[in-house]
BAFI-3210 file (N, C-alpha, C; in Angstrom, 3 decimals, decimal comma, padded with zeros to 6 digits):
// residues 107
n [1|2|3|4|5|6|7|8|9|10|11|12|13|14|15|16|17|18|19|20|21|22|23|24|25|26|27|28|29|30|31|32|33|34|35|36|37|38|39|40|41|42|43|44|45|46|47|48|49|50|51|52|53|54|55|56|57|58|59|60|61|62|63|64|65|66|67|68|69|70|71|72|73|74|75|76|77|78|79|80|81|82|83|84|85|86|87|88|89|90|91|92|93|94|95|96|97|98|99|100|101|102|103|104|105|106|107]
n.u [-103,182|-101,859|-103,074|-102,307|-099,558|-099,413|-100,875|-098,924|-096,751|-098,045|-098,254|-095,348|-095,139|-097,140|-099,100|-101,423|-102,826|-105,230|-108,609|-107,866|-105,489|-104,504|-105,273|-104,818|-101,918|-101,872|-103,499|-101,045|-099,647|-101,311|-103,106|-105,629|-108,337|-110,418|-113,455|-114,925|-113,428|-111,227|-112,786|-113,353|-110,924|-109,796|-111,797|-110,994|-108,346|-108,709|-107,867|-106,019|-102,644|-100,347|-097,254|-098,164|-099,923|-098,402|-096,612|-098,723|-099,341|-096,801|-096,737|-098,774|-097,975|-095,541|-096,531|-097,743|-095,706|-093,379|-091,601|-088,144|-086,615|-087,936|-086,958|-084,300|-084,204|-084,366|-082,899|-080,140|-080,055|-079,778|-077,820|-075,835|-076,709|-075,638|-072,434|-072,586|-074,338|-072,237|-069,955|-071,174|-071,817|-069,193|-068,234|-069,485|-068,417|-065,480|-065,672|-067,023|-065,013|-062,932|-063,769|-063,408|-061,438|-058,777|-057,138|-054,565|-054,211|-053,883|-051,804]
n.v [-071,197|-069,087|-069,317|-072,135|-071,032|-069,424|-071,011|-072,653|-071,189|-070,179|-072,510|-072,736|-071,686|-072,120|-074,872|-075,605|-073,614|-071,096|-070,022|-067,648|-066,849|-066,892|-065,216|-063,233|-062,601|-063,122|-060,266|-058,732|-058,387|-056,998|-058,547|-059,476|-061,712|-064,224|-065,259|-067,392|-069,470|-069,802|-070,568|-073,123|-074,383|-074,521|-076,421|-078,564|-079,271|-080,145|-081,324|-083,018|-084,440|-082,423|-082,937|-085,733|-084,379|-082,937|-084,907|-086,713|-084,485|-084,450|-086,533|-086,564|-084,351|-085,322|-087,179|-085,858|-085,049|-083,888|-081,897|-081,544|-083,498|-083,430|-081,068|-081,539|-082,952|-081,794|-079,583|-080,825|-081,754|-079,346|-078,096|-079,901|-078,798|-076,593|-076,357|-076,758|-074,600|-072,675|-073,145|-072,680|-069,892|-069,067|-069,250|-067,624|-065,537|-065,433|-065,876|-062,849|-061,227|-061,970|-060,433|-057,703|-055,077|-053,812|-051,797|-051,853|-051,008|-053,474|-054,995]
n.w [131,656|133,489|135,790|136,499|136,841|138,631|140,923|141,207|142,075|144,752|146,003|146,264|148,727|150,612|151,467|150,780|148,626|147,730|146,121|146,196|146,409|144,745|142,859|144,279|143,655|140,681|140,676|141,247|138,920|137,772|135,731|134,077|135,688|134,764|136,844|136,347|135,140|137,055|138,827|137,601|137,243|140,127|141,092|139,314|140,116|142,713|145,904|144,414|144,338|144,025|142,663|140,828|139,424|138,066|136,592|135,179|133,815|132,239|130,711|129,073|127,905|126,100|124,314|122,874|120,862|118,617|120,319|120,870|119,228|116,255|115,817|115,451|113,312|110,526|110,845|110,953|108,435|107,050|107,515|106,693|103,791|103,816|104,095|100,759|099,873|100,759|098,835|096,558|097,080|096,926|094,656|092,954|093,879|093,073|090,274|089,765|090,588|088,624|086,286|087,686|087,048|089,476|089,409|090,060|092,594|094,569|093,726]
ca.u [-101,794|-101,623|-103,437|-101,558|-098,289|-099,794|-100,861|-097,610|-096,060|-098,571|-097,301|-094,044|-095,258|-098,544|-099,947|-103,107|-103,174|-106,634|-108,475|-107,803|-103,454|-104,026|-106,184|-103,835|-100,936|-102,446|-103,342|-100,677|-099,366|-102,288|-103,681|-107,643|-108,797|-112,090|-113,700|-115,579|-112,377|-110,727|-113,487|-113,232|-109,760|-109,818|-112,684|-110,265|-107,536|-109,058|-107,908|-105,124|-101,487|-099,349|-096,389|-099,003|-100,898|-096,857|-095,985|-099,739|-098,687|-096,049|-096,985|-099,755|-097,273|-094,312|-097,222|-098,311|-094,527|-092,595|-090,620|-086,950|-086,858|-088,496|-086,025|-082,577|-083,761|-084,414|-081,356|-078,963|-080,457|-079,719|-076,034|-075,564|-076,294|-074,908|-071,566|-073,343|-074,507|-070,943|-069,364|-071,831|-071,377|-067,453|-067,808|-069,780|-067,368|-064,395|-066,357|-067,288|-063,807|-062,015|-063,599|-063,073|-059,925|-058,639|-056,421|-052,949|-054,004|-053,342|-050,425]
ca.v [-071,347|-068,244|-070,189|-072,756|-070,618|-068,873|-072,229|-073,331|-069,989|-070,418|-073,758|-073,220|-071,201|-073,139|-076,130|-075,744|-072,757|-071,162|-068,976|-066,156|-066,468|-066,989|-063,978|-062,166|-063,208|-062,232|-058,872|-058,008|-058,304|-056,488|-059,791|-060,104|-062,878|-064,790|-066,099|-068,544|-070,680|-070,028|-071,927|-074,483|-075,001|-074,654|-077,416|-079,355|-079,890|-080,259|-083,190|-083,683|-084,219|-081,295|-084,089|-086,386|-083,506|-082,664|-086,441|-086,388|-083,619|-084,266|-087,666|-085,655|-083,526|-086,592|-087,824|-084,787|-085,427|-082,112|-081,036|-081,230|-083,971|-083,204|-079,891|-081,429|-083,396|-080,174|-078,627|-081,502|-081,543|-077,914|-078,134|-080,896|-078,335|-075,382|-076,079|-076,460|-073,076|-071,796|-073,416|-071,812|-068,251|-068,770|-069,384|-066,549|-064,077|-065,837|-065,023|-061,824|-060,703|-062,033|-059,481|-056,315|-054,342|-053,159|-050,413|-052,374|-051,170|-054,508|-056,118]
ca.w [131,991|134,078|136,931|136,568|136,922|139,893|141,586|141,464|142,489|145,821|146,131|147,220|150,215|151,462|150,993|150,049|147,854|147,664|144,688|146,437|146,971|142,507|142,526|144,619|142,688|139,307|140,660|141,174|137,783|136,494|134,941|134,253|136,208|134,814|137,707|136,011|134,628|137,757|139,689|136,785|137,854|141,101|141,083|138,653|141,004|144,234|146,599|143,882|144,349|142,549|141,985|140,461|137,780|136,869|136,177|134,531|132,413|131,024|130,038|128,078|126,556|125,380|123,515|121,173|120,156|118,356|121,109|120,337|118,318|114,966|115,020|115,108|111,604|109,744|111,109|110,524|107,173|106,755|108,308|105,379|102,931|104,405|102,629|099,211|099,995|101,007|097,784|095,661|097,076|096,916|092,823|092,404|094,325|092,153|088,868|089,817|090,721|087,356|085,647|088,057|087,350|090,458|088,666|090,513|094,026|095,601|093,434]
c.u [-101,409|-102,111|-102,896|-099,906|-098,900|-100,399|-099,720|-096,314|-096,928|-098,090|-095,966|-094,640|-096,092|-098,463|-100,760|-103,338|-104,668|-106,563|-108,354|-106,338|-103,777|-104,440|-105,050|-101,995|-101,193|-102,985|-102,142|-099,477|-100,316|-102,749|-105,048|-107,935|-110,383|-112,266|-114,353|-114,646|-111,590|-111,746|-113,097|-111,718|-109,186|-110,396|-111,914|-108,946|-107,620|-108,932|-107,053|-103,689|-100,529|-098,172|-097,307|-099,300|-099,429|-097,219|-097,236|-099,314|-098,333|-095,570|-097,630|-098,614|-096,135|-095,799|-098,074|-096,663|-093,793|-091,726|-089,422|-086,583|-086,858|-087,724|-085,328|-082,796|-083,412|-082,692|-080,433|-079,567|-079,878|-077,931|-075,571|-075,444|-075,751|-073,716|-071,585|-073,347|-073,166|-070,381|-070,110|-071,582|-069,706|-067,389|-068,366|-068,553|-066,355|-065,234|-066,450|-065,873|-062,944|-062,270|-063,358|-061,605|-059,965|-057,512|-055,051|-053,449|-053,903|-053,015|-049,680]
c.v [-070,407|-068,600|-071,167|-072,095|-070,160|-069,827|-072,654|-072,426|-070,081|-071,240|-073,661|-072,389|-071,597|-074,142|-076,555|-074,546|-071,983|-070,288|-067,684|-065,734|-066,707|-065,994|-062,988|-062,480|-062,631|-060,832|-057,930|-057,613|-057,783|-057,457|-059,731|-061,442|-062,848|-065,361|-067,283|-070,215|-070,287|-070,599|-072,844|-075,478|-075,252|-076,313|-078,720|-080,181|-080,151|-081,045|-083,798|-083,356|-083,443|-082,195|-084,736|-085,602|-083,240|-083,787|-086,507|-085,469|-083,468|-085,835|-087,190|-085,328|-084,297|-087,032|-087,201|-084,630|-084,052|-082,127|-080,761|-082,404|-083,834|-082,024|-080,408|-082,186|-082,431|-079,581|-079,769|-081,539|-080,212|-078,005|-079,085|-079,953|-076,449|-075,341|-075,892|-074,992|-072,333|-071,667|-072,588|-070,367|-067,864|-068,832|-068,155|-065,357|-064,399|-065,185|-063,736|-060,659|-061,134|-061,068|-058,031|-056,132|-053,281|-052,188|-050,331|-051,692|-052,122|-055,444|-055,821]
c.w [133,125|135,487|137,252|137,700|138,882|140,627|142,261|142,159|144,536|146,655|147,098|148,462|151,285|150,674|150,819|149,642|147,601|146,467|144,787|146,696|145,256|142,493|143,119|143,627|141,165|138,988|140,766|140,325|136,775|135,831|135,168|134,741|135,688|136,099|137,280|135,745|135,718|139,173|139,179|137,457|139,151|141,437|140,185|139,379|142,941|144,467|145,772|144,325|142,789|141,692|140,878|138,938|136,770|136,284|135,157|133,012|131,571|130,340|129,037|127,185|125,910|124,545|122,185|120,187|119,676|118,428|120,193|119,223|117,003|114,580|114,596|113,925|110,225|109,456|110,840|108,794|106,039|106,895|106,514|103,831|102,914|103,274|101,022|098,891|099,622|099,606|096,687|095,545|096,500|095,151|092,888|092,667|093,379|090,657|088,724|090,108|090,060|086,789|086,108|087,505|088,443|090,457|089,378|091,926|094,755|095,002|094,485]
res [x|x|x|x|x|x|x|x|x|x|x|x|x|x|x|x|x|x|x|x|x|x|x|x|x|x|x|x|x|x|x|x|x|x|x|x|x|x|x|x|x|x|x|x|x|x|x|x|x|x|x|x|x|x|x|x|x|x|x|x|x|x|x|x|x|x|x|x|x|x|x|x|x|x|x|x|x|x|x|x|x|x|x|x|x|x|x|x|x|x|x|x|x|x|x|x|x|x|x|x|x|x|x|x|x|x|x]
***
């Protein structure tokens, strides 16, 4: 991912990025660069359009599914019994404050 980021950080300033504007880029965030998986990737997008690997992408990623989605059921689920919740706490405090005597400080 960090090659990635720094690809795309290259990107906006050239147009043909090499492994040495990622390398410089990642040094100088102190980042360990493998060279081995930054040939790999290098060698992975060569001769490709950056538009293209996005659009690519994030076809890939709509199809492992998740995202936002699969939260808001949970959470509307939750919202639903939220008041349950509330109502519940509100009896207890009522119960619990019939039997205090508060010795007439706040008649």
């Amino acid at each position: 991912m960090k090659f990635v980021a720094a690809f795309l950080m290259a990107k906006l300033s050239k147009d043909a990025p090499t492994a040495e504007d990622i390398k410089t880029i990642l040094s100088s965030v102190d980042c360990e660069i493998d060279e081995e998986r930054l040939s790999d990737f290098m060698a992975e997008i060569d001769g490709k359009d950056v538009n293209e690997l996005i659009t690519a992408g994030s076809a890939k990623m709509a199809s492992l599914g998740g995202g936002g989605g699969a939260a808001a059921a949970p959470a509307a689920g939750a919202a639903a019994e939220a008041p349950k919740a509330e109502a519940k706490k509100e009896e207890v405090k009522e119960e619990s404050d019939e039997g205090m005597d508060d010795f007439g400080l706040f008649d």
